[in-house]
C-alpha positions as CSV (number, residue, x, y, z in Angstrom):
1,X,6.8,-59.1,63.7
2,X,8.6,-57.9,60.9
3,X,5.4,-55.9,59.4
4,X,6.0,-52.7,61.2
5,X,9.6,-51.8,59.9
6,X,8.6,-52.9,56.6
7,X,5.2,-50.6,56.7
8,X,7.2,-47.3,57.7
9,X,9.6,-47.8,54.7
10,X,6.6,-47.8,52.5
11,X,5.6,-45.0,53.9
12,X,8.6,-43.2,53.5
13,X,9.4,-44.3,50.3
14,X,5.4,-42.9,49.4
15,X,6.2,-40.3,50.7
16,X,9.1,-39.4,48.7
17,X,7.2,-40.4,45.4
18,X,4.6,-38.1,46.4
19,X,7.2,-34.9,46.8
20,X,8.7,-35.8,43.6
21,X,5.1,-35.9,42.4
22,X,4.7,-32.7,43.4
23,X,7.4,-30.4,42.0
24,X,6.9,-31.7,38.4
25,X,2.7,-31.0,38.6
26,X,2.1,-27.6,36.3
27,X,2.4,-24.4,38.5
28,X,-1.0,-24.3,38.6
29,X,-1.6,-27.2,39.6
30,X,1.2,-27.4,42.9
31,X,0.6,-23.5,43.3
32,X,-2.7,-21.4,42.9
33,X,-0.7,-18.4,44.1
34,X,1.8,-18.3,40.8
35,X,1.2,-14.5,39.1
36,X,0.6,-14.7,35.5
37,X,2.6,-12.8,33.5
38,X,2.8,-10.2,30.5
39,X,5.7,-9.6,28.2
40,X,5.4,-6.9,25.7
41,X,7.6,-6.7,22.8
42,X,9.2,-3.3,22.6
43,X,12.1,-1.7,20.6
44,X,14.5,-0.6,23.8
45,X,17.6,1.3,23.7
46,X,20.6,0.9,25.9
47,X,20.5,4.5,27.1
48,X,17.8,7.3,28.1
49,X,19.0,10.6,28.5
50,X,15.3,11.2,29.7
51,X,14.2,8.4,32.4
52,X,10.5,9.2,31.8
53,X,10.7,7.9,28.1
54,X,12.0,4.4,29.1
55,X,9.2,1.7,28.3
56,X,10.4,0.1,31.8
57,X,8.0,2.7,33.3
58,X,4.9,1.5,31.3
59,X,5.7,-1.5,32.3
60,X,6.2,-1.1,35.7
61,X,2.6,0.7,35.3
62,X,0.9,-2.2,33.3
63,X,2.5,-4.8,36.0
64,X,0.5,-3.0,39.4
65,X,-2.5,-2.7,37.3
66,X,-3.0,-6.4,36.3
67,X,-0.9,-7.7,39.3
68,X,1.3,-9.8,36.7
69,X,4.7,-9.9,36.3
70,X,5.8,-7.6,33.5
71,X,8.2,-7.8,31.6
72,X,10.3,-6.1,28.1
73,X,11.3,-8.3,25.4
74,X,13.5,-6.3,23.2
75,X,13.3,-6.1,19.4
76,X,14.8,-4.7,16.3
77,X,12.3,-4.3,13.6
78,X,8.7,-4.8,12.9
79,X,9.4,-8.1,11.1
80,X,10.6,-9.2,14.8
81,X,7.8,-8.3,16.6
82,X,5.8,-10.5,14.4
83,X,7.8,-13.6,15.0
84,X,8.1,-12.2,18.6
85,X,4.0,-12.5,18.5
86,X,3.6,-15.3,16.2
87,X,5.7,-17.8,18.1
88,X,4.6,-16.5,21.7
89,X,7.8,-15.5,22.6
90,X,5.7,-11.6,23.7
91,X,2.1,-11.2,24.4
92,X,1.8,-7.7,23.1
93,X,3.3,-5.4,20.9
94,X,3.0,-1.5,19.8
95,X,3.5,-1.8,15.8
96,X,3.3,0.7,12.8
97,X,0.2,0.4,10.7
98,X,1.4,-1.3,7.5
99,X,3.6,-4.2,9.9
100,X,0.5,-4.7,11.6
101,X,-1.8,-5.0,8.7
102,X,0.7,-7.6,7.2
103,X,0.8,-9.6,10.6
104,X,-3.2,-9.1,10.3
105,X,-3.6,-10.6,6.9
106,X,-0.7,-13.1,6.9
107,X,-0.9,-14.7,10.5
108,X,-4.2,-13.5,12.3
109,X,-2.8,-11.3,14.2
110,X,-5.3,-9.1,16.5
111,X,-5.7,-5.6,17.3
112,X,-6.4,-5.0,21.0
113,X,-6.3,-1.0,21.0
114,X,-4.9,1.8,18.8
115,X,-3.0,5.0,19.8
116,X,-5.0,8.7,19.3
117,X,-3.7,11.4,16.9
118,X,-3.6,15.1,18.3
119,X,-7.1,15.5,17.4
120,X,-8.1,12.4,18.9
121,X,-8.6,10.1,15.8
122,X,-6.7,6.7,15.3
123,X,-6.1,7.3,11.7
124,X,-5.1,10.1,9.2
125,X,-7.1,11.1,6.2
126,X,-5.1,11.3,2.4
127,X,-5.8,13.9,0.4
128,X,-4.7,15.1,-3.1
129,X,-4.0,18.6,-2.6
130,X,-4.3,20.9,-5.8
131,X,-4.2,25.0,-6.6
132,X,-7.6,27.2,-6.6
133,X,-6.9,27.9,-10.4
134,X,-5.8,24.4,-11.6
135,X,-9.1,22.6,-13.4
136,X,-9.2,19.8,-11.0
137,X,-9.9,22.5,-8.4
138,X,-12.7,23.7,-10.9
139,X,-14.4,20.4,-11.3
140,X,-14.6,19.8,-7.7
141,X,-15.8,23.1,-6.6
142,X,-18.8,22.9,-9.7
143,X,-21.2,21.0,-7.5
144,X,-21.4,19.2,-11.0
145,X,-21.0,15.3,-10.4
146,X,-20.4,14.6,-13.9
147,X,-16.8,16.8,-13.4
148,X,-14.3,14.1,-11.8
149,X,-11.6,15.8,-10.1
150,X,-9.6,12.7,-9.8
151,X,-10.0,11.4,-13.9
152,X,-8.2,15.2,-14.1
153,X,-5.4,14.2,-12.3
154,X,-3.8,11.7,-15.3
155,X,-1.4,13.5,-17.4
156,X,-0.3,15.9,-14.9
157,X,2.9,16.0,-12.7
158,X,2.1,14.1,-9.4
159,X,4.2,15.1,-6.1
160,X,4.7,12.1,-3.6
161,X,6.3,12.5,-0.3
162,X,8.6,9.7,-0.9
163,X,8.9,5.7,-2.2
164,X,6.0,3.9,-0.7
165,X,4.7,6.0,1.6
166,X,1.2,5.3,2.9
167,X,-0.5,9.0,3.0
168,X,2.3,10.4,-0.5
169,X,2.1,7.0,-2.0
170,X,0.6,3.7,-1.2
171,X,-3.3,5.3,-0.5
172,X,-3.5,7.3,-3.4
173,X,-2.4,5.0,-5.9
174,X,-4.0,2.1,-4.2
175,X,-7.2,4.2,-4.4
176,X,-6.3,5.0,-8.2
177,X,-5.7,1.6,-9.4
178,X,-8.8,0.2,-7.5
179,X,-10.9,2.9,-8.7
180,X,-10.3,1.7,-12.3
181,X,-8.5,5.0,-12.9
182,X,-5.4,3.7,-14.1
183,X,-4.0,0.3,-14.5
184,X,-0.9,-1.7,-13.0
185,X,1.9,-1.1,-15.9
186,X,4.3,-4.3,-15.7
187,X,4.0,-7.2,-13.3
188,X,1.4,-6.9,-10.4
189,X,3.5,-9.2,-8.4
190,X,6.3,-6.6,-8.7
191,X,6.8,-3.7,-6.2
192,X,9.0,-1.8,-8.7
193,X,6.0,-1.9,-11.1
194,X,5.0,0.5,-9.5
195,X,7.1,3.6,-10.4
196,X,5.8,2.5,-14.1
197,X,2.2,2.7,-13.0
198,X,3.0,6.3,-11.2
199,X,4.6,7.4,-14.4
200,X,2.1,5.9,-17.2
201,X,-1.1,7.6,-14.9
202,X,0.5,11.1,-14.6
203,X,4.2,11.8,-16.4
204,X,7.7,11.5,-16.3
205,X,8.2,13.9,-14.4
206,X,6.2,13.0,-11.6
207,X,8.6,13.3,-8.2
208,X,9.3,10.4,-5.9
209,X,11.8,12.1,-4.0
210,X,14.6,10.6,-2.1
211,X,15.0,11.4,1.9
212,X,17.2,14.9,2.2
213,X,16.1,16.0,-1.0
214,X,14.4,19.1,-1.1
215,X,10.4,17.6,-2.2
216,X,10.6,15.0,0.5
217,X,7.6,13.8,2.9
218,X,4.9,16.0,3.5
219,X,6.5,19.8,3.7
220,X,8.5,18.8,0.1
221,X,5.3,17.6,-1.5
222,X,3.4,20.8,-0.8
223,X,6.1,23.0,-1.8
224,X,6.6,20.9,-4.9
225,X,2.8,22.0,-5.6
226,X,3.1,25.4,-4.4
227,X,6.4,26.3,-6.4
228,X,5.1,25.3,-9.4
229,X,6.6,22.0,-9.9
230,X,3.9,19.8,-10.1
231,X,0.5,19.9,-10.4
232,X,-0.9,17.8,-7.4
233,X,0.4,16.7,-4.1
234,X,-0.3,13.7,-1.7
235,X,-0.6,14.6,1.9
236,X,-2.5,14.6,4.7
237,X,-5.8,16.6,5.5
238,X,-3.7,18.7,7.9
239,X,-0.2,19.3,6.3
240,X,-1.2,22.8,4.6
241,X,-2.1,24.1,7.7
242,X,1.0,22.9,9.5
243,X,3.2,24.4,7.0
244,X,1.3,27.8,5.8
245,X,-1.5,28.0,8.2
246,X,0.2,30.4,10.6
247,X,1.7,33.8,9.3
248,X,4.2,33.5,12.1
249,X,5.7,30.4,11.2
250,X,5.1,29.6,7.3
251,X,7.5,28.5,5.1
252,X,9.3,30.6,2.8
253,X,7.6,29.0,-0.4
254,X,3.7,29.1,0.8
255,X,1.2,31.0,-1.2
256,X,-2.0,32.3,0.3
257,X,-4.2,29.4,2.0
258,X,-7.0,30.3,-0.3
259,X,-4.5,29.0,-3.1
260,X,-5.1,25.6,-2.1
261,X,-7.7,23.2,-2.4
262,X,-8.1,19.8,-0.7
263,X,-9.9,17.0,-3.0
264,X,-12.3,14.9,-1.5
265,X,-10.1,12.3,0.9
266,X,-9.5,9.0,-0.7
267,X,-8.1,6.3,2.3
268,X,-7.0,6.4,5.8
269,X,-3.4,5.6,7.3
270,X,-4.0,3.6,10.6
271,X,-2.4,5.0,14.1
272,X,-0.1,2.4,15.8
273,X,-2.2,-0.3,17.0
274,X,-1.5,-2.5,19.8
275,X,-1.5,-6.4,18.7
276,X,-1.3,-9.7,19.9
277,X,-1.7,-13.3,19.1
278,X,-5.3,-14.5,19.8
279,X,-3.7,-18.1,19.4
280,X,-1.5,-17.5,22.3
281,X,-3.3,-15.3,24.4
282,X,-6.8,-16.4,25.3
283,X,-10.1,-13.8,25.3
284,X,-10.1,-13.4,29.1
285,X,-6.2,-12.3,29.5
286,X,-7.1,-10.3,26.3
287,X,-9.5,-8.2,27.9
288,X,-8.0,-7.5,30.9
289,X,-4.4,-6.4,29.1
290,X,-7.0,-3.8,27.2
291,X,-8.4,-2.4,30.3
292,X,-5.4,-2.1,31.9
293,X,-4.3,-0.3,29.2
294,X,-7.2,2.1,28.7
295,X,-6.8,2.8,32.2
296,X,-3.4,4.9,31.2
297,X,-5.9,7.6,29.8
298,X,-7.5,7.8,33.3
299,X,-4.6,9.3,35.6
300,X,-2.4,11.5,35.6
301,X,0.4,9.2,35.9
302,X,-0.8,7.0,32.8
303,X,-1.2,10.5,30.7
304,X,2.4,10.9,31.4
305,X,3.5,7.3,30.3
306,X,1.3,8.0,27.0
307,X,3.0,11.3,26.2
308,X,6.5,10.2,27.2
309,X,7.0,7.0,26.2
310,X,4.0,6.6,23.3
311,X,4.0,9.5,22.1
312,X,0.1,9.8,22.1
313,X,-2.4,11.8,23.9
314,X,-4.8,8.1,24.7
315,X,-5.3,4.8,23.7
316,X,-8.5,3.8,22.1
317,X,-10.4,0.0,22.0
318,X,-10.6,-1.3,18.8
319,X,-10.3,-4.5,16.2
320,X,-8.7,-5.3,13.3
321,X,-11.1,-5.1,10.9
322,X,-12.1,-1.7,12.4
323,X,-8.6,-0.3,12.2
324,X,-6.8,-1.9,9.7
325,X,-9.9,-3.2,6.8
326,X,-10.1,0.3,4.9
327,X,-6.2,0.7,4.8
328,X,-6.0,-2.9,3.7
329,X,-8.4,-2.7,0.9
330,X,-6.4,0.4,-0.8
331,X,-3.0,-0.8,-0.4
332,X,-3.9,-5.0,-1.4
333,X,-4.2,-2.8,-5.3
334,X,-0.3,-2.1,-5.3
335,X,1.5,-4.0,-7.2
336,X,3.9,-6.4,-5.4
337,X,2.8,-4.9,-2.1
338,X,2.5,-8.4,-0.4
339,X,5.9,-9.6,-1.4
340,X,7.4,-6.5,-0.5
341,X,6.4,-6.4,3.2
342,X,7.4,-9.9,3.4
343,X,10.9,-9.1,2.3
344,X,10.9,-5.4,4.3
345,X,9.6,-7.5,7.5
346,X,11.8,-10.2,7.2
347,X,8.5,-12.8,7.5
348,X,9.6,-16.6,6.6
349,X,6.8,-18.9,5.6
């Protein structure tokens, strides 16, 4: 007679195991409701004056178009958002060009889209920029293919838009070196070997200017060319235009347009991809993160987000071999290129 009591305890006491049971089981496992979620690693600031340019909209945006929980995971510098993707700890990140090759090359990083220029390109072209009378103008104009515009260019004085920039810098000398125009002067594992190699190729006079002086970044180096200073300047296809293309608005030092002449481009400087981690996110969350953010070109609304908070007229699929391979193969030929991102992005091994 004493089977009945001792049968309900059992089956209380099973069914006590069994709730334990259930609230340690995986949440997808005790729950096939539980949202998946999205965390995008983004530089965010403790104020906006204008409420439109706070990420927290493109995420709010990203979150009703996936139906995931969405959320910000603030960083610092590039070298943080490849830890922040390397370790997991964010699924997506917006990164400059030369961070994301190193994360490319270094920890497999992927590309899942890139951001469009004004003209609807993800890259920028380099260009060597000389005058109509100089004889590297000459020799490209010839249609004679034994005259080598770029052989021209060692001996004379060089203007670069700063220290290690990609377009002033990085591209042209990457393309120099692995062209077999000039060689690495000191030690290739060295980034300051560099300013040797600048030097030995054109003079000592070439100018690397500092920021605030008055040959810095793209406006400097042209007006280093134009006032006589030096004799070719790194740039972009488009910076001659911006500065002396418009009557209206050019600068005080431009000569006529005819004056200048754009050598054939040698490398392009990616746009700001979008990464992740292929190792923590898997293909199928992959591709739905990339439609739902292609989908910002296709409303009004997203248009906004991309102007205001990207700073980009669309968002265009793409790898990282597509994006990232031609930059990669110019700028690998700088000397001490590796070790210097790894120091600039704070990367431990």
């Amino acid at each position: 007679m004493m089977i009945k009591p001792v049968f309900l305890t059992l089956l209380i006491a099973m069914s006590s195991l069994a709730g334990c049971l259930g609230s340690i089981l995986p949440p997808d496992m005790s729950d096939s409701k539980t949202r998946d979620s999205l965390v995008i690693a983004y530089e965010v600031k403790d104020d906006y004056e204008n409420p439109d340019e706070n990420p927290q909209v493109l995420s709010d945006f990203l979150s009703a178009e996936l139906g995931m929980d969405v959320t910000l995971y603030p960083i610092t510098s590039e070298g943080a958002i490849i830890e922040a993707l390397r370790f997991g700890h964010a699924d997506i990140a917006f990164m400059d060009g030369a961070a994301a090759w190193m994360g490319w090359q270094q920890y497999g990083l992927g590309v899942l889209a890139a951001d469009q220029n004004s003209d609807g390109r993800t890259y920028y072209e380099a260009h060597a920029w000389v005058l109509n009378d100089s004889e590297m103008a000459e020799a490209y104009l010839d249609s004679d293919d034994s005259t080598d515009p770029f052989a021209l260019l060692q001996g004379k004085t060089s203007c670069h838009t700063g220290w290690l920039k990609s377009a002033g810098m990085l591209l042209p000398m990457g393309y120099l070196i692995g062209s077999g125009y000039t060689n690495v002067q000191g030690n290739s594992d060295d980034i300051a070997s560099l300013r040797d190699t600048i030097t030995g190729f054109f003079n000592e006079n070439a100018s690397i200017p500092e920021s605030g002086t008055p040959y810095y970044n793209y406006g400097g180096a042209v007006k280093c060319l134009s006032d006589g200073t030096g004799d070719v300047a790194f740039a972009t296809g488009s910076t001659v235009t911006k500065y002396c293309g418009n009557a209206s608005y050019n600068e005080d030092w431009c000569l006529e347009m005819e004056r200048y002449v754009k050598l054939p481009a040698f490398g392009k400087a990616p746009s700001h991809p979008i990464m992740y981690n292929p190792l923590k996110v898997d293909s199928t969350k992959a591709a739905k993160i990339t439609a739902a953010l292609l989908s910002l070109n296709d409303s009004p609304e997203g248009l906004e987000i991309l102007s205001d908070v990207l700073n980009t007229p669309g968002l265009v699929e793409t790898n990282a071999e597509d994006h990232l391979g031609s930059y990669g193969e110019l700028v690998q030929n700088v000397p001490g290129i590796s070790t210097y991102f790894n120091d600039k992005y704070s990367i431990e091994n």
